[in-house]
mmCIF file as Biopython writes it, N, C-alpha, C and O atoms, coordinates in Angstrom:
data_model
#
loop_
_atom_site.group_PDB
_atom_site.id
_atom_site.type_symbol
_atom_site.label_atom_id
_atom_site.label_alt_id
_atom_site.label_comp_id
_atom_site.label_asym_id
_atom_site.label_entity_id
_atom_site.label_seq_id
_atom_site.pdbx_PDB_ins_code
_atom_site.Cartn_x
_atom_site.Cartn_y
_atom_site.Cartn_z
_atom_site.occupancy
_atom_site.B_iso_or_equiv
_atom_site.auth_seq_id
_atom_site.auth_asym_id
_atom_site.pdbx_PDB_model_num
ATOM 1   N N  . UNK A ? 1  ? 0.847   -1.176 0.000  1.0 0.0 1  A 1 
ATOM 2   C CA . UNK A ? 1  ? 0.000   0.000  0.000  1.0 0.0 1  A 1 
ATOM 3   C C  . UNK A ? 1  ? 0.893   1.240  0.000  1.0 0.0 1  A 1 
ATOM 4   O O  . UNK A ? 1  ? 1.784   1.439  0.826  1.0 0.0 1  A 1 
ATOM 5   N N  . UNK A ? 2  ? 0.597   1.980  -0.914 1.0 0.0 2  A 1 
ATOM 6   C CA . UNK A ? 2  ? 1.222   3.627  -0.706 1.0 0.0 2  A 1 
ATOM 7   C C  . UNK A ? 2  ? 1.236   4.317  0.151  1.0 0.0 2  A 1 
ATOM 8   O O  . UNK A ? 2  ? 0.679   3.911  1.170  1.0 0.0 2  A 1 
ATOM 9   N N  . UNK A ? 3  ? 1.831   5.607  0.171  1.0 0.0 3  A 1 
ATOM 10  C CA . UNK A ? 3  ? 2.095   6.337  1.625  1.0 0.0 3  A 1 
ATOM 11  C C  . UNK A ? 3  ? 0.473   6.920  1.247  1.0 0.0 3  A 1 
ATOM 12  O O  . UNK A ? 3  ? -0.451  6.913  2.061  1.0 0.0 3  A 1 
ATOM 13  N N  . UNK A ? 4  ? 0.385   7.369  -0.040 1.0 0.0 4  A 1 
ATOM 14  C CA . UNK A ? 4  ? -0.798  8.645  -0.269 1.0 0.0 4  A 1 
ATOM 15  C C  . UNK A ? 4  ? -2.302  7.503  0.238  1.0 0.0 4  A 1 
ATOM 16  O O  . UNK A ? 4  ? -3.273  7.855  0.908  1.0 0.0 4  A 1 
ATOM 17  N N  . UNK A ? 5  ? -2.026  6.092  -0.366 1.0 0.0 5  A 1 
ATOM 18  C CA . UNK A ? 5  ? -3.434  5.386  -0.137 1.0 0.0 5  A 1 
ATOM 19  C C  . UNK A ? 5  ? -3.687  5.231  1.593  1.0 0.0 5  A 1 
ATOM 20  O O  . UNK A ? 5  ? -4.753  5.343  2.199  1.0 0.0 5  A 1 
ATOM 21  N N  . UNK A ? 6  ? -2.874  5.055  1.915  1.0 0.0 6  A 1 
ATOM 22  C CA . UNK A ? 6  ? -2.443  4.781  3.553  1.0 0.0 6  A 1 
ATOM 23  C C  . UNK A ? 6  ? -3.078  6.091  4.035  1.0 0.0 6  A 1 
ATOM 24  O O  . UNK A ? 6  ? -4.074  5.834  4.712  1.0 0.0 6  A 1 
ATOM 25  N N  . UNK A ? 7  ? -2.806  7.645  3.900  1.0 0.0 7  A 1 
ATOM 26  C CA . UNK A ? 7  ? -3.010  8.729  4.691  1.0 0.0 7  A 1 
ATOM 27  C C  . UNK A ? 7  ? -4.494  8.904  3.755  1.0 0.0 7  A 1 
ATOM 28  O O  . UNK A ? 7  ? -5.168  9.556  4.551  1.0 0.0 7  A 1 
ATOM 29  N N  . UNK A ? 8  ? -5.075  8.764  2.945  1.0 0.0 8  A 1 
ATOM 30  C CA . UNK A ? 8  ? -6.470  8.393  2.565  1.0 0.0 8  A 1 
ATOM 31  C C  . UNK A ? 8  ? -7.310  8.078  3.782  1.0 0.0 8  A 1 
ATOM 32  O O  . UNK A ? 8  ? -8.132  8.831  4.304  1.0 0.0 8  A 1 
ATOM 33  N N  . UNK A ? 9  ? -6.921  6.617  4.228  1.0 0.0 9  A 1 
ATOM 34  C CA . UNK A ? 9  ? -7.625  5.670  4.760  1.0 0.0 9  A 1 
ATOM 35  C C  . UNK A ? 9  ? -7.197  6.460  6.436  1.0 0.0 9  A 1 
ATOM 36  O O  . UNK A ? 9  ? -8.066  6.771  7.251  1.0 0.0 9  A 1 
ATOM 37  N N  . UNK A ? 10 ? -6.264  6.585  6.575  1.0 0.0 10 A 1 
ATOM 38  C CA . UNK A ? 10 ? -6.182  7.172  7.857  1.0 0.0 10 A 1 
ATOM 39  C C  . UNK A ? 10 ? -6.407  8.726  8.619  1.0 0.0 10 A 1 
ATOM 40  O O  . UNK A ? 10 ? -6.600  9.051  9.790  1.0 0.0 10 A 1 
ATOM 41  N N  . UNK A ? 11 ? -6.265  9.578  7.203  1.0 0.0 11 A 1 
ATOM 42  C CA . UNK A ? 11 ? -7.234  10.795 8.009  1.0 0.0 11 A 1 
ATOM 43  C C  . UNK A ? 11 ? -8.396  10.472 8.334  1.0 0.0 11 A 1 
ATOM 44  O O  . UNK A ? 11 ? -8.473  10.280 9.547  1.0 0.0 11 A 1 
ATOM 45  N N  . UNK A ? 12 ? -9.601  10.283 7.643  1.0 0.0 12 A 1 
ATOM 46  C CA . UNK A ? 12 ? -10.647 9.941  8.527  1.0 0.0 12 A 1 
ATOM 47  C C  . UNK A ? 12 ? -10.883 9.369  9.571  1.0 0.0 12 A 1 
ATOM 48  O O  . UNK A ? 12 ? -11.636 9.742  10.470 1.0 0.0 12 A 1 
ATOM 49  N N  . UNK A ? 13 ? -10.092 8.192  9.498  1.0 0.0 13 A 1 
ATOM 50  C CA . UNK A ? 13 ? -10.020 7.091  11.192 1.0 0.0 13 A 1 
ATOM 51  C C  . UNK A ? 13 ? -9.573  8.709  12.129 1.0 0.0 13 A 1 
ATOM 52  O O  . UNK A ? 13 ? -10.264 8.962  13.116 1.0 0.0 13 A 1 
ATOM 53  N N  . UNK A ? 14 ? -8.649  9.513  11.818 1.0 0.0 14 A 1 
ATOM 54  C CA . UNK A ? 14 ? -8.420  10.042 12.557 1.0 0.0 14 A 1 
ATOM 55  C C  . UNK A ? 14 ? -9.449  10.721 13.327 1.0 0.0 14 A 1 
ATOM 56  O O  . UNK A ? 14 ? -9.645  10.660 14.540 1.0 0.0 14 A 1 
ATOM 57  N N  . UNK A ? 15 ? -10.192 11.500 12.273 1.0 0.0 15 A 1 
ATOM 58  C CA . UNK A ? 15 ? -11.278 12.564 12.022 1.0 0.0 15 A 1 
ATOM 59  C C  . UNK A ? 15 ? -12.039 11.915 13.193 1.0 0.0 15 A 1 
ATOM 60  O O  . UNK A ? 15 ? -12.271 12.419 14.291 1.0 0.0 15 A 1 
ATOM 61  N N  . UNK A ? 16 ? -12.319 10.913 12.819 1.0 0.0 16 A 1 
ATOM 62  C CA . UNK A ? 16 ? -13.724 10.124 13.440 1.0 0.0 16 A 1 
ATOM 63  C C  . UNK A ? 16 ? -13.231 10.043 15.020 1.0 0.0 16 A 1 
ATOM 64  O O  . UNK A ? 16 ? -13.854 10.490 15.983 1.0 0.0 16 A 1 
ATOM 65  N N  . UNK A ? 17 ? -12.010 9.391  15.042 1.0 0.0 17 A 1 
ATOM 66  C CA . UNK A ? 17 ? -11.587 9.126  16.445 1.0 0.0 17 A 1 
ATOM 67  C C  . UNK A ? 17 ? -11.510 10.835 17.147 1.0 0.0 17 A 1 
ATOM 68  O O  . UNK A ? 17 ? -11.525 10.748 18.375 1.0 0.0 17 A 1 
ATOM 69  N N  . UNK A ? 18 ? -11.454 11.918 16.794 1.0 0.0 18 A 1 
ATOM 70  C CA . UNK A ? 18 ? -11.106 12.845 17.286 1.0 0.0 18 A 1 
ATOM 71  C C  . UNK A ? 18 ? -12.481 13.187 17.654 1.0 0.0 18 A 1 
ATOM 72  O O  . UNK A ? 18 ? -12.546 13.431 18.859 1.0 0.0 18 A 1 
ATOM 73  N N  . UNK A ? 19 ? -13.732 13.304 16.980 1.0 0.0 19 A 1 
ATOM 74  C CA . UNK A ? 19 ? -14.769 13.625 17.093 1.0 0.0 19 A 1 
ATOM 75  C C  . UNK A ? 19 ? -15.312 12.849 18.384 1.0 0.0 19 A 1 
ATOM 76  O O  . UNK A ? 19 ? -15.915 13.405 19.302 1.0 0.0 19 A 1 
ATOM 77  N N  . UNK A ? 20 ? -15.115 11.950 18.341 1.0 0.0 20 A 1 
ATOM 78  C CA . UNK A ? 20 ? -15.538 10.678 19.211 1.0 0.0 20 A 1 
ATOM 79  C C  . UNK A ? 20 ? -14.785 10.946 20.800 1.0 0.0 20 A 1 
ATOM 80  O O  . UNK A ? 20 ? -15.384 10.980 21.875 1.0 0.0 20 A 1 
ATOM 81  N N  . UNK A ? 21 ? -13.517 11.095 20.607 1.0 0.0 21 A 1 
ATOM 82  C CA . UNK A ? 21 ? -13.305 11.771 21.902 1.0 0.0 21 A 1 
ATOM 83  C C  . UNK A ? 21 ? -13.143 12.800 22.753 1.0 0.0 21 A 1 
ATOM 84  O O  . UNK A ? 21 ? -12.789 12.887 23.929 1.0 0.0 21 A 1 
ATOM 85  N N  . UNK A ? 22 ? -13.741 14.186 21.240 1.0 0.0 22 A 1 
ATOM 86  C CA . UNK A ? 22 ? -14.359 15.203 21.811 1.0 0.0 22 A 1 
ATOM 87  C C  . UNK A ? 22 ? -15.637 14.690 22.648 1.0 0.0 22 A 1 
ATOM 88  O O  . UNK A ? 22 ? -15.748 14.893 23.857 1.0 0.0 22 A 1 
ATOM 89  N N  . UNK A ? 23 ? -16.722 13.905 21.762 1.0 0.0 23 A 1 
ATOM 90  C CA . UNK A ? 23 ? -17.944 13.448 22.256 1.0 0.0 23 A 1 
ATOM 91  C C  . UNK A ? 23 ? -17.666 13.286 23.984 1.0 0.0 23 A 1 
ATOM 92  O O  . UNK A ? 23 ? -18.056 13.855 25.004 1.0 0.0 23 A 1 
ATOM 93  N N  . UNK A ? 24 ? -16.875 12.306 23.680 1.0 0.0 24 A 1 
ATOM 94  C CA . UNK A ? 24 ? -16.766 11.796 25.347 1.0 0.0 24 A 1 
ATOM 95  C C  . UNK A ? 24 ? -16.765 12.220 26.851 1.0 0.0 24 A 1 
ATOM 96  O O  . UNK A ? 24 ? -17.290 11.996 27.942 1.0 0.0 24 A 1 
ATOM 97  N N  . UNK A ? 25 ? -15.407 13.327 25.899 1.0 0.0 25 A 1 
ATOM 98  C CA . UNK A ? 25 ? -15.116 14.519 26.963 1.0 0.0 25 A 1 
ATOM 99  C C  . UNK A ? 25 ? -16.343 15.528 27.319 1.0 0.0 25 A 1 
ATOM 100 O O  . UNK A ? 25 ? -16.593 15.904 28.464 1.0 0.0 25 A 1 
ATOM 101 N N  . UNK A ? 26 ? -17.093 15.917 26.119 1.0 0.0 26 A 1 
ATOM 102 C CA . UNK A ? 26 ? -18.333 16.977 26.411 1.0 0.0 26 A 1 
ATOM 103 C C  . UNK A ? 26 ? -19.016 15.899 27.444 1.0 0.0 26 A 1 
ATOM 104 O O  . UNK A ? 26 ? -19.071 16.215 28.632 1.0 0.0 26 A 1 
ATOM 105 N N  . UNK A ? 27 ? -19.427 14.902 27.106 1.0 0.0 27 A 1 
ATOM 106 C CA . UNK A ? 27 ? -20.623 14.357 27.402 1.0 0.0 27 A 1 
ATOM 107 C C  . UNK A ? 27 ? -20.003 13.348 28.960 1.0 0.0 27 A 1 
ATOM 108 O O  . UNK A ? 27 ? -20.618 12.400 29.447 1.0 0.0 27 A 1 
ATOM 109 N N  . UNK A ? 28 ? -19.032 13.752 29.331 1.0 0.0 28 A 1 
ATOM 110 C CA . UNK A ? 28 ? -18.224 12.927 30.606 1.0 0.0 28 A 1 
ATOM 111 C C  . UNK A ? 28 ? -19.662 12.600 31.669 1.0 0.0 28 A 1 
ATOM 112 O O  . UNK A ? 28 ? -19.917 11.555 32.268 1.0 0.0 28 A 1 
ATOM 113 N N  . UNK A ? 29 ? -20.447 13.887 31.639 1.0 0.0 29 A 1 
ATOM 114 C CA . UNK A ? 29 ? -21.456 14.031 33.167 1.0 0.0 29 A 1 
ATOM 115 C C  . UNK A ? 29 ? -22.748 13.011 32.517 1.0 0.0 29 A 1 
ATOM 116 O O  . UNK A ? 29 ? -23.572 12.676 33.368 1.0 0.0 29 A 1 
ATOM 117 N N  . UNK A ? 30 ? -22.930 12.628 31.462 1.0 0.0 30 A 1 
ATOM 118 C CA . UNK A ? 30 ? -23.850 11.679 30.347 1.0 0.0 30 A 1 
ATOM 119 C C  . UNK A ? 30 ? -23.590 10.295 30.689 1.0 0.0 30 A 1 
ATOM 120 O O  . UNK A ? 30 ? -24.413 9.526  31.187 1.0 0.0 30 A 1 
ATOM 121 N N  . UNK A ? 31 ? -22.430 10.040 30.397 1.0 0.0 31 A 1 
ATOM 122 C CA . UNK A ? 31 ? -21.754 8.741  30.103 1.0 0.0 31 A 1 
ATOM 123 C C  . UNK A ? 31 ? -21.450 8.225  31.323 1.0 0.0 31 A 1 
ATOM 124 O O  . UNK A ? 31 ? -20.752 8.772  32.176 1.0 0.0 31 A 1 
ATOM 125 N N  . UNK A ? 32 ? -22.161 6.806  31.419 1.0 0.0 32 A 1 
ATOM 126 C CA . UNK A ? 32 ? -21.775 6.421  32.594 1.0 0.0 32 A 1 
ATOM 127 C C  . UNK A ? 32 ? -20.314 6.136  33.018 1.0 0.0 32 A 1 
ATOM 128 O O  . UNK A ? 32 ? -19.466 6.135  32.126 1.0 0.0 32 A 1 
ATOM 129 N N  . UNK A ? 33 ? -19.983 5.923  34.142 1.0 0.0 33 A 1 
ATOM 130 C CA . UNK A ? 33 ? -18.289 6.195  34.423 1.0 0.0 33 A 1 
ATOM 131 C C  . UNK A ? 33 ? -17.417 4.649  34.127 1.0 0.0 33 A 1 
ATOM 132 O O  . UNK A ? 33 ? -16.198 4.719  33.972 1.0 0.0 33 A 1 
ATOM 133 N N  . UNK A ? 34 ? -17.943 3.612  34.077 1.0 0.0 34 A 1 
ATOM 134 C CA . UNK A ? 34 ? -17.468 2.588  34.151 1.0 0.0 34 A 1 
ATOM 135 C C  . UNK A ? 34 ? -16.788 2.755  32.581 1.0 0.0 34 A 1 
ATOM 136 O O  . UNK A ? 34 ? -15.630 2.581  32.202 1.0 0.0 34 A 1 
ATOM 137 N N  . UNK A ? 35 ? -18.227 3.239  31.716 1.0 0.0 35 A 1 
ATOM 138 C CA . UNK A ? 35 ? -17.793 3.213  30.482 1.0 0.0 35 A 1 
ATOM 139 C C  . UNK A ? 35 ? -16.882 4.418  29.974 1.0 0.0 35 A 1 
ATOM 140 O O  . UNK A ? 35 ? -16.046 4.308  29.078 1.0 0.0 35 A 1 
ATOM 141 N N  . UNK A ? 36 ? -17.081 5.239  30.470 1.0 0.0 36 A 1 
ATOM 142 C CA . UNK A ? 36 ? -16.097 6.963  30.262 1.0 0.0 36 A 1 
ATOM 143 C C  . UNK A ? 36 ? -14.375 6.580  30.275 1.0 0.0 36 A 1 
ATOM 144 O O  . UNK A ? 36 ? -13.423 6.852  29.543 1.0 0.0 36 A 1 
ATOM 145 N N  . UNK A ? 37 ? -14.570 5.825  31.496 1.0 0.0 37 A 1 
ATOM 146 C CA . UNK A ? 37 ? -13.102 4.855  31.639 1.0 0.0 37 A 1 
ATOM 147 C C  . UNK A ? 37 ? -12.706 4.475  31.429 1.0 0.0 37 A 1 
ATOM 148 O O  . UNK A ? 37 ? -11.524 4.531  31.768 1.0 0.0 37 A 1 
ATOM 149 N N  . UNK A ? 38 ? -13.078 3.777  30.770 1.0 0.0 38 A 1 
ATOM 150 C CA . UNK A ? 38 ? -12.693 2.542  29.101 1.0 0.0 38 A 1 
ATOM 151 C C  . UNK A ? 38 ? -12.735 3.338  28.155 1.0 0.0 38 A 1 
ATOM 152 O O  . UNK A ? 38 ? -11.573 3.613  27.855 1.0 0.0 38 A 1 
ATOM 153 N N  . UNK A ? 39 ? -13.361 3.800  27.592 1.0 0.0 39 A 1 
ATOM 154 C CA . UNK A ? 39 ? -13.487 4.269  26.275 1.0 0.0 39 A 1 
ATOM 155 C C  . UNK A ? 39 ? -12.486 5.532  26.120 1.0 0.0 39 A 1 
ATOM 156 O O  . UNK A ? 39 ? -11.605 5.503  25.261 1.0 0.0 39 A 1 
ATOM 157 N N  . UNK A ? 40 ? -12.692 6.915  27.193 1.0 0.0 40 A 1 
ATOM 158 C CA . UNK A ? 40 ? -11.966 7.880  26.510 1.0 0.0 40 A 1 
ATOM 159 C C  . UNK A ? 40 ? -10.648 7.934  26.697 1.0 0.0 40 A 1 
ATOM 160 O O  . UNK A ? 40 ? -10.006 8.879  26.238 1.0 0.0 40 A 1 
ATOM 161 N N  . UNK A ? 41 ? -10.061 6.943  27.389 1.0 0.0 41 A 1 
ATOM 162 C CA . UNK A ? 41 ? -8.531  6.586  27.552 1.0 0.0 41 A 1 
ATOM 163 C C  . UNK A ? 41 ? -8.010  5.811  26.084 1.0 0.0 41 A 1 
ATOM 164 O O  . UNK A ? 41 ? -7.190  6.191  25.249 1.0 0.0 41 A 1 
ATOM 165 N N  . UNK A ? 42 ? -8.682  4.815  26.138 1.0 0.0 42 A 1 
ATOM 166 C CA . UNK A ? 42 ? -8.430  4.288  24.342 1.0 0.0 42 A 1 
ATOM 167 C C  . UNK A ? 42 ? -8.426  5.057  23.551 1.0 0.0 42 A 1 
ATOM 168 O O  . UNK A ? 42 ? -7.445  5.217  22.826 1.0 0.0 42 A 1 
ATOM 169 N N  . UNK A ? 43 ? -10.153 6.175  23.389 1.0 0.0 43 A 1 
ATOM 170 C CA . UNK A ? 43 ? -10.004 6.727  22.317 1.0 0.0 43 A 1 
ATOM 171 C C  . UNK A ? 43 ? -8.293  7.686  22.024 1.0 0.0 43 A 1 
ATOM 172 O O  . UNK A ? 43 ? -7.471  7.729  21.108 1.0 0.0 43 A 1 
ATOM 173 N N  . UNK A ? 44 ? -8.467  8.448  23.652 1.0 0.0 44 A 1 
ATOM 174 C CA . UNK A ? 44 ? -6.324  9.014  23.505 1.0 0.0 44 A 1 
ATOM 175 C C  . UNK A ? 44 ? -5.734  8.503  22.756 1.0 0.0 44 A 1 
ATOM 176 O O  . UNK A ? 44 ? -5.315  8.883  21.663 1.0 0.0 44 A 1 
ATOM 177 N N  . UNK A ? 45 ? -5.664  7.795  23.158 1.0 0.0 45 A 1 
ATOM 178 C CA . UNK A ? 45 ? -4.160  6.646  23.346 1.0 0.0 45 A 1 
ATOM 179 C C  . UNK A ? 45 ? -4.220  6.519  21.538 1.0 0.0 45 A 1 
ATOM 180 O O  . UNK A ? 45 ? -3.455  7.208  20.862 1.0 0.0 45 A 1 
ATOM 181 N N  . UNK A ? 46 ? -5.043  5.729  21.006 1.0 0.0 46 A 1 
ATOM 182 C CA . UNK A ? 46 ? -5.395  5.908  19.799 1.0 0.0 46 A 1 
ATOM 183 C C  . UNK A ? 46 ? -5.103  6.966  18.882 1.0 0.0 46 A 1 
ATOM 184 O O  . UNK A ? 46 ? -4.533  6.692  17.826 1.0 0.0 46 A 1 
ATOM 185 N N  . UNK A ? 47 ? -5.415  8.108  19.151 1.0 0.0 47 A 1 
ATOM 186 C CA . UNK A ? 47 ? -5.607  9.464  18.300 1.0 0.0 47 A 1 
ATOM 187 C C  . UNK A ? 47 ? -4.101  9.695  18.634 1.0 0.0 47 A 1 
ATOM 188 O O  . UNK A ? 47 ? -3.392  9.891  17.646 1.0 0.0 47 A 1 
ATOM 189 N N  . UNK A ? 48 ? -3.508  9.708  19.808 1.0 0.0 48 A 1 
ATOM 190 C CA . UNK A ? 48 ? -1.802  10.249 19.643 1.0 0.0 48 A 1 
ATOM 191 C C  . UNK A ? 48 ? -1.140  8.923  19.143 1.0 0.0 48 A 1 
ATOM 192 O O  . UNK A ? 48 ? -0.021  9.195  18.706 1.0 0.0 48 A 1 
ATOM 193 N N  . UNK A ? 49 ? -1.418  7.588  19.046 1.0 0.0 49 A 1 
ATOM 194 C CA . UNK A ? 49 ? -1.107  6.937  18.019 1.0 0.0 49 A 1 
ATOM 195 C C  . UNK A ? 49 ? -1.046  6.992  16.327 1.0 0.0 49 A 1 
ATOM 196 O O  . UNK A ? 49 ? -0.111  6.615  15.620 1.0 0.0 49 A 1 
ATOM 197 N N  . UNK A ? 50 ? -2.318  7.573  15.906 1.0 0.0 50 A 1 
ATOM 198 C CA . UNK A ? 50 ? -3.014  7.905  14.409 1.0 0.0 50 A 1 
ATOM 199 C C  . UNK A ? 50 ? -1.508  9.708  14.457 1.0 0.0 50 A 1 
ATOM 200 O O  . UNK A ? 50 ? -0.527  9.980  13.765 1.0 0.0 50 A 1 
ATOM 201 N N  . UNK A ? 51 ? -2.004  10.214 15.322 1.0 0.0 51 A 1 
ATOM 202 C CA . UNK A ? 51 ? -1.147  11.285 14.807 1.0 0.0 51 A 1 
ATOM 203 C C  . UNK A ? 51 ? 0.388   11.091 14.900 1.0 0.0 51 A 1 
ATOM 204 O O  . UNK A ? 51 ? 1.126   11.923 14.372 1.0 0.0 51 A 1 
ATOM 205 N N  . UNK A ? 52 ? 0.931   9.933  15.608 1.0 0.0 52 A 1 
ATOM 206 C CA . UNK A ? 52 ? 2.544   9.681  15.572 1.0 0.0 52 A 1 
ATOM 207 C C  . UNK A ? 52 ? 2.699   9.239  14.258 1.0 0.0 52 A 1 
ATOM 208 O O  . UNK A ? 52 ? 3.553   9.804  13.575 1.0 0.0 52 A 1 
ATOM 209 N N  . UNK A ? 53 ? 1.839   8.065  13.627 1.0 0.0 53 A 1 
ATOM 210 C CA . UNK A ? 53 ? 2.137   7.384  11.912 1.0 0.0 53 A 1 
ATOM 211 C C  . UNK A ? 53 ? 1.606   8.677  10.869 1.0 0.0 53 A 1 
ATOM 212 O O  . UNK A ? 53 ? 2.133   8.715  9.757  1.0 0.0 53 A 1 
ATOM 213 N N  . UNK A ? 54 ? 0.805   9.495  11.138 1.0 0.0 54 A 1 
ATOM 214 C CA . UNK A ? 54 ? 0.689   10.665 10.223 1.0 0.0 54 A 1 
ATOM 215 C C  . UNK A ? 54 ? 1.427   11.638 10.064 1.0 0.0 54 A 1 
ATOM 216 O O  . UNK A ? 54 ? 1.320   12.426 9.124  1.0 0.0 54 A 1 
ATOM 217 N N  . UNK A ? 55 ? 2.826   11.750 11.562 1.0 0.0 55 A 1 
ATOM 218 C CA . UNK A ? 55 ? 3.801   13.028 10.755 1.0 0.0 55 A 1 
ATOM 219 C C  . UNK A ? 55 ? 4.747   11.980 10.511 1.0 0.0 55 A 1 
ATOM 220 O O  . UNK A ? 55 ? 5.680   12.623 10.032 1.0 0.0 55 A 1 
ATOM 221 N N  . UNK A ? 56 ? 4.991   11.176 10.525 1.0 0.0 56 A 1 
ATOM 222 C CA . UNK A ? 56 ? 5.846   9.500  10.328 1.0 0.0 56 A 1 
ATOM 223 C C  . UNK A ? 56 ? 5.482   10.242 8.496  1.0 0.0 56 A 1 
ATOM 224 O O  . UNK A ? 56 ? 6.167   11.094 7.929  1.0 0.0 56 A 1 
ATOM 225 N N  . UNK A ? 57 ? 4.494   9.710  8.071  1.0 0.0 57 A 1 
ATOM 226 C CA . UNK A ? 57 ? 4.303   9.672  6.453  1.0 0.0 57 A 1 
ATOM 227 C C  . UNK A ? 57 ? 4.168   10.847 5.954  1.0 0.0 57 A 1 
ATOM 228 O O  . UNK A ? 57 ? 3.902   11.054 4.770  1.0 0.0 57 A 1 
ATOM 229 N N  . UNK A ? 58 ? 4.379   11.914 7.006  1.0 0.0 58 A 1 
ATOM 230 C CA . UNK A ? 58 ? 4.567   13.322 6.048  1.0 0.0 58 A 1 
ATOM 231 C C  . UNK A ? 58 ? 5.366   14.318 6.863  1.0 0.0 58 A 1 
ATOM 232 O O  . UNK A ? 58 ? 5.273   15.543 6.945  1.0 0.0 58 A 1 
ATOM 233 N N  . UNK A ? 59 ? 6.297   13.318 7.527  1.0 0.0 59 A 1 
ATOM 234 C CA . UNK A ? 59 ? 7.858   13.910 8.163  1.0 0.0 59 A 1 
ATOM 235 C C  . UNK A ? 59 ? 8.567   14.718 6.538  1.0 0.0 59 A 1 
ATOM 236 O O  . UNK A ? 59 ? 8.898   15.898 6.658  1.0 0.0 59 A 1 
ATOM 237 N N  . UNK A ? 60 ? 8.735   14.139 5.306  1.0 0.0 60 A 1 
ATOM 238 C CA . UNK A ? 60 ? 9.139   14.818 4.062  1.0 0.0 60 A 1 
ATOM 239 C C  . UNK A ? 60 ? 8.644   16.120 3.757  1.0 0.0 60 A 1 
ATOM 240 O O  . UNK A ? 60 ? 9.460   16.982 3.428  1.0 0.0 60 A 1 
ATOM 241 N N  . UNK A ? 61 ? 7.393   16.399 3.819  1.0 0.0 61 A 1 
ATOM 242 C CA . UNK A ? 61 ? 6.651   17.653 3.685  1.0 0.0 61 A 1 
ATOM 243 C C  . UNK A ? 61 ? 6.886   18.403 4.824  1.0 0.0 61 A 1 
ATOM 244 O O  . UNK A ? 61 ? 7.380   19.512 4.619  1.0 0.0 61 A 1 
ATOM 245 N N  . UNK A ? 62 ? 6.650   18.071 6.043  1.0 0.0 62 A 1 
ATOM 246 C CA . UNK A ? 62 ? 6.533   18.488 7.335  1.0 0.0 62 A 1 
ATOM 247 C C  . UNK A ? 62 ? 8.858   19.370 7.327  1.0 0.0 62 A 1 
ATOM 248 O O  . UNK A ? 62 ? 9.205   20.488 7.710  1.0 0.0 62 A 1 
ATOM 249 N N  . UNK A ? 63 ? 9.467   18.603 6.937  1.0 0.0 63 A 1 
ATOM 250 C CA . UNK A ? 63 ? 10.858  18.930 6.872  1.0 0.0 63 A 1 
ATOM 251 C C  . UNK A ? 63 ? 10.674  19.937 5.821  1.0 0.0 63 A 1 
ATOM 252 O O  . UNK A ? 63 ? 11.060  21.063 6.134  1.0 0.0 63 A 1 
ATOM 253 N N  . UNK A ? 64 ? 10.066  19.766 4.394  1.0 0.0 64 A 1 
ATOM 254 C CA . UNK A ? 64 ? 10.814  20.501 3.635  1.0 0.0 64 A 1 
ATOM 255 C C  . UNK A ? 64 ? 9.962   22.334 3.901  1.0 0.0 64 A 1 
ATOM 256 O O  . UNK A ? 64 ? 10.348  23.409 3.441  1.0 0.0 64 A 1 
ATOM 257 N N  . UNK A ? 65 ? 9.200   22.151 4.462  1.0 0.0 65 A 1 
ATOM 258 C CA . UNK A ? 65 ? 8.313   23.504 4.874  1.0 0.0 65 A 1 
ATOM 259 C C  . UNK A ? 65 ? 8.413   24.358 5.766  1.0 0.0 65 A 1 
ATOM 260 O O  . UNK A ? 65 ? 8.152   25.558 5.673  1.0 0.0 65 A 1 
ATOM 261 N N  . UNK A ? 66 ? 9.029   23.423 7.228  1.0 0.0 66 A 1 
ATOM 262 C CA . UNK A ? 66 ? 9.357   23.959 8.155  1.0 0.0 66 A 1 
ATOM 263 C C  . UNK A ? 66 ? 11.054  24.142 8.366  1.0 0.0 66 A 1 
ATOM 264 O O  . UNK A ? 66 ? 11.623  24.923 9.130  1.0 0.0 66 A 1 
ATOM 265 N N  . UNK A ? 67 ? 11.643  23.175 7.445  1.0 0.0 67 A 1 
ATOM 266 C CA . UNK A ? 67 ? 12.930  23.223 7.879  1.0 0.0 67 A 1 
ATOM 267 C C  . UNK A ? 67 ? 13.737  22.988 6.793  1.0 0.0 67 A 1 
ATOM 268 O O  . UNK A ? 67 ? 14.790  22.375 6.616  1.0 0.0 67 A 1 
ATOM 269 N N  . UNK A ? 68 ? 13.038  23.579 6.159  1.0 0.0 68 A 1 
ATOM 270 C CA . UNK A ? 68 ? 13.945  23.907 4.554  1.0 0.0 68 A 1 
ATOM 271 C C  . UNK A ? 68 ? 15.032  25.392 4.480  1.0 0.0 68 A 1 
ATOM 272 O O  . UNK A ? 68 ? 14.845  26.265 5.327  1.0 0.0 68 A 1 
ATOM 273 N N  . UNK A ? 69 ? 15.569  25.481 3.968  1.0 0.0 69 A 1 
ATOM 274 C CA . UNK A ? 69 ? 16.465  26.348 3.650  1.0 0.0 69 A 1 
ATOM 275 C C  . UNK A ? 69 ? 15.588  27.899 3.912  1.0 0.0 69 A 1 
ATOM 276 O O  . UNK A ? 69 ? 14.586  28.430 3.432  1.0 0.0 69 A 1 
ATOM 277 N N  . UNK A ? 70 ? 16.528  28.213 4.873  1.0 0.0 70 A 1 
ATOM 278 C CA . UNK A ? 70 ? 15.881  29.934 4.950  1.0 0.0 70 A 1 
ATOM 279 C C  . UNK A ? 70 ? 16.763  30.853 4.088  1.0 0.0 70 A 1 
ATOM 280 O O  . UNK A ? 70 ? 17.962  30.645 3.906  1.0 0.0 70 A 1 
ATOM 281 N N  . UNK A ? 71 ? 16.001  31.998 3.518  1.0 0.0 71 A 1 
ATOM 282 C CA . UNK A ? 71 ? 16.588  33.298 2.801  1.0 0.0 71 A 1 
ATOM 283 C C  . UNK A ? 71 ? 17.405  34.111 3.124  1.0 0.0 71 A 1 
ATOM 284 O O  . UNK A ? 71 ? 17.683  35.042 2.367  1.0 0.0 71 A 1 
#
């Protein structure tokens, strides 16, 4: 699989997971606690996972923009 088909498929997982543990966090006083506990620790853990392999596959762009040759 390509880097470009790969960050396809994985911004959204991201998207979704980020939304999802905004949800959580708003809705903490909603959600019962057994489940708040489980879930919005994964969802973390997850999303700073998704975002470690996403500057991983665009560390090249991320270098040549920020730390490319100054004038």
């Amino acid at each position: 699989m390509t880097k470009t088909k790969f960050l396809k498929i994985l911004n959204p997982v991201m998207a979704v997971d980020f939304i999802c543990l905004a949800a959580t966090a708003l809705l903490d006083d909603v959600i019962p606690p057994e489940i708040y506990g489980r879930v919005h620790p994964v969802l973390g853990f997850f999303l700073v996972f998704c975002v470690l392999v996403h500057v991983v596959l665009n560390w090249a762009w991320i270098k040549s923009n920020f730390f490319g040759k100054k004038n």
